[in-house]
C-alpha positions in Angstrom: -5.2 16.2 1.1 -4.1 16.2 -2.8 -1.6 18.9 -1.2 0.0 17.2 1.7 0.2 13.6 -0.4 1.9 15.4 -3.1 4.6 17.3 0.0 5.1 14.0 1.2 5.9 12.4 -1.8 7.8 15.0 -2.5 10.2 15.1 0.7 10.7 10.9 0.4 8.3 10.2 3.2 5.6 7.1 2.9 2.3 7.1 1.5 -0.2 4.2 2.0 -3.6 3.4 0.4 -5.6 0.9 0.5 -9.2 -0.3 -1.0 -10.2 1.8 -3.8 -7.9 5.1 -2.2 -4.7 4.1 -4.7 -7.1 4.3 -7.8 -8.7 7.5 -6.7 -6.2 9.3 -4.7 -3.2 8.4 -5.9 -3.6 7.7 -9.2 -5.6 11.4 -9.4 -2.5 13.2 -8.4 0.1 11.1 -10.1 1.5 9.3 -7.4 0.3 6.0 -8.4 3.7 3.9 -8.2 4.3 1.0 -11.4 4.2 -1.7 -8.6 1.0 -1.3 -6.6 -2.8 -3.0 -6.2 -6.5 -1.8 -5.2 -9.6 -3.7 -5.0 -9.7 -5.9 -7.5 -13.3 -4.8 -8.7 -11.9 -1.1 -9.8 -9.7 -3.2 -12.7 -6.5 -4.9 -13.7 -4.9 -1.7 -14.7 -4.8 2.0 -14.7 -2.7 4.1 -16.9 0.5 2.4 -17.0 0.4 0.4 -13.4 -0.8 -3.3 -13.8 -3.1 -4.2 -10.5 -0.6 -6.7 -8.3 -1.6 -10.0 -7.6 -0.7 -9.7 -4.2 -2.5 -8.6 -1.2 -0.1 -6.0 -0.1 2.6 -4.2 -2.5 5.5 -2.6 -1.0 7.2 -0.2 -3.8 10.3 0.8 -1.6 11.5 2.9 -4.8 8.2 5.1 -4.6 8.2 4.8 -1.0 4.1 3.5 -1.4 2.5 0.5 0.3 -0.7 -0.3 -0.7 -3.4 -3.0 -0.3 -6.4 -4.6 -2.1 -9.2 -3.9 0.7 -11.1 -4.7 4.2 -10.0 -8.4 4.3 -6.4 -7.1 4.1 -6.3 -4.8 6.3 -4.1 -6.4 9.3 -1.5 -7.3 6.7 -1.3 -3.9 5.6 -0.7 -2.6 9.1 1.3 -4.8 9.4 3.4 -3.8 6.6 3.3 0.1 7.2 4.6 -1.0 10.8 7.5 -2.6 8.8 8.3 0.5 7.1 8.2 2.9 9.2 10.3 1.4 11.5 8.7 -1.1 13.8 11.0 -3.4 15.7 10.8 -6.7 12.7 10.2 -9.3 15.9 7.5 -8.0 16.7 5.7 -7.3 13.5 6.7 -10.9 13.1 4.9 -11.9 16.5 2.0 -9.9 15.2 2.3 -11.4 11.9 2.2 -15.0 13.3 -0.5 -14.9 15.8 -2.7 -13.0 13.8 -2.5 -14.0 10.2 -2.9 -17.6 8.4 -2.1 -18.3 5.1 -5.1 -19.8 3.2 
């Protein structure tokens, strides 16, 4: 896995992680991007990245979304649909009917 993360990174391709996974996979194999965030139990901060405040965290420089945990999950699919190329009406549709902002 440490492997394949490291190739893709490598050849500008995606990662995502979400829950605890950018803490301890990422950030165990460097590819822990300055903008990202994890549960918010694991910390504020590790190394040099500062724990978003936001649910998701797109890092289009890094090519690495990433999300907090389980209650976040839709919205991080529904950003990883967004970047790898999902038609944007219809990760908006999604988005709308799915999600409310609380």
């Amino acid at each position: 896995l440490a492997v394949r993360r490291t190739v893709q990174s490598a050849a500008g391709k995606w990662i995502v992680a979400i829950c605890a996974a950018p803490v301890v996979v990422l950030n165990a194999h460097g590819l822990l991007p300055a903008a990202a965030t994890w549960y918010p139990s694991i910390g504020e901060s590790v190394n040099d990245t500062i724990r978003g405040t936001t649910r998701v965290v797109v890092d289009d420089g890094a090519r690495v979304v990433t999300s907090q945990g389980p209650a976040t999950a839709i919205e991080f699919g529904l950003a990883v649909a967004g970047v790898v190329g999902v038609d944007e009406k219809a990760v908006a549709r999604v988005r709308d009917e799915l999600l409310v902002d609380v």
